[in-house]
C-alpha positions, 0 to 999 in steps of 0.5 A: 650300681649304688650302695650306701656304705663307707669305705676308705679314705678318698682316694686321689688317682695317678696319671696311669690310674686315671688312664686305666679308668679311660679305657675302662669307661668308654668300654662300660659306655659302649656295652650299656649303649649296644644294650639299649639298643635292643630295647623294645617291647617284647624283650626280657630283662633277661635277654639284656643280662645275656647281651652283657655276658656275651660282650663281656666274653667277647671283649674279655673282661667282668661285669662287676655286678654278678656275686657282688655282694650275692648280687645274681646278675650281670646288669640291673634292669630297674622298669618302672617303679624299680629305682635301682638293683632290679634283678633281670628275669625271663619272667619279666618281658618288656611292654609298650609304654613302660621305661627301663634303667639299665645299670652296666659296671665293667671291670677292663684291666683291674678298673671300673667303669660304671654308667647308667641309663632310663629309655623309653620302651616303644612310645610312653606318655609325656608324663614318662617322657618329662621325667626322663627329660628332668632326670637327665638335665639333673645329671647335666647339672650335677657335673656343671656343679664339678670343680676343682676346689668345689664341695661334694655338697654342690653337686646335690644342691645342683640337683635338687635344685633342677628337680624339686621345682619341677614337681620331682623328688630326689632320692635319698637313701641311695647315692653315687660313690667314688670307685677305681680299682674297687667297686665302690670307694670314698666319697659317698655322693649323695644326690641331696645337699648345701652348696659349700658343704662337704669334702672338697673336690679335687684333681684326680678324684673319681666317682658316680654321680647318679641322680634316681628322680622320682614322680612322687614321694623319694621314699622308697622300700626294698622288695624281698629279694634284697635288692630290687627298690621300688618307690613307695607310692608306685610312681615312675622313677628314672636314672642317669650316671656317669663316672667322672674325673675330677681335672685342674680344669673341670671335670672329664667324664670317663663313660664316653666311648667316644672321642667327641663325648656323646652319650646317645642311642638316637631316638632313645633319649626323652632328651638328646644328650650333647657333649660335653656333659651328656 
């Protein structure tokens, strides 16, 4: 979930914070990958909102979206031209062809772990299919371009530079954030900009990184409700995220819920996502 506002100062997480933010992501990866699987025509977005309430009761612990900031759901469920924050809906049932982003922040024991994901609903075009394919490798990218020592700004670059070329649009009025013990923190993580630029990264930061990539235009307008952003000339766009850990080595996603770091629902993916990065 993305929101373009500051907060405080980054923060540099403890041995302990870091493990807190572990169990707190392999849980979040768990529920977004028991909620993709029951994707498929016929479904409704509210049906995946009450798969995540149930995981919630019965692994004891919150979703972080529901009454954020008014926000009336579980989850977002984000189909088609929606970009992010889609609001789950009886109303709205799933149909052959369409692609759906599912957005899953859990808090486990005072920490937050936030991932997302863009599936297939049935089979979709190659159109669809290729979107899908450019937005994850632009998620892979980013976390390449993670550093010890590295700026925020490559992780943009990295970014763009992977989807421009291809046709796509990168949006710019959402971003990934640092998060923890809150929901959203320092540094903002903005999915356009300069190699070099930026604060550097360092050991024990954590944040989203979270690229929405667009078939046309990046601009984007937000629909009555306050939520839901859709695309301003009604193409397609997709989402992936991950949270990560900043290390003396790399980088180390904690929304795995795995030891071998896969992120994959078989058959789902345009794209198989393979460790360590996806």
């Amino acid at each position: 979930m993305i929101f373009a506002k500051r907060s405080n100062a980054i923060q540099i997480k403890s041995a302990r914070e870091l493990d807190g933010m572990r169990r707190a992501g392999r849980l979040a990866s768990r529920c977004l990958e028991e909620i993709l699987r029951e994707v498929r025509p016929g479904v409704t977005t509210q049906d995946l909102d009450d798969l995540q309430v149930q995981f919630c009761r019965d692994h004891g612990v919150k979703a972080a979206p529901l009454g954020y900031r008014g926000f009336p759901k579980s989850i977002c469920t984000s189909v088609n031209e929606v970009i992010c924050h889609g609001i789950p809906s009886r109303d709205h049932r799933l149909a052959e062809g369409d692609i759906i982003g599912v957005d899953v922040t859990l808090i486990v024991d005072g920490f937050h772990g936030d991932n997302a994901a863009t599936v297939a609903v049935g089979e979709v075009d190659e159109s669809a299919a290729r979107l899908l394919r450019a937005t994850v490798e632009s998620l892979r990218k980013a976390i390449e371009a993670v550093r010890p020592g590295g700026h925020l700004g490559d992780i943009g670059a990295a970014i763009q530079a992977h989807a421009e070329p291809l046709g796509y649009a990168v949006v710019r009025d959402f971003v990934g954030h640092g998060i923890g013990r809150k929901f959203h923190e320092e540094p903002q993580v903005s999915h356009v900009g300069r190699a070099g630029r930026g604060p550097r990264l360092l050991p024990g930061m954590t944040f989203t990184i979270e690229p929405m990539i667009n078939a046309g235009t990046w601009e984007c307008h937000v629909l009555d409700d306050g939520w839901t952003a859709v695309t301003a000339d009604g193409q397609l766009s997709a989402q992936f995220e991950h949270t990560i850990a900043v290390t003396r080595d790399g980088v180390e996603l904690l929304t795995v819920q795995n030891d071998s770091g896969t992120w994959e629902v078989p058959g789902r993916y345009a794209l198989p996502c393979s460790p360590p990065l996806c």
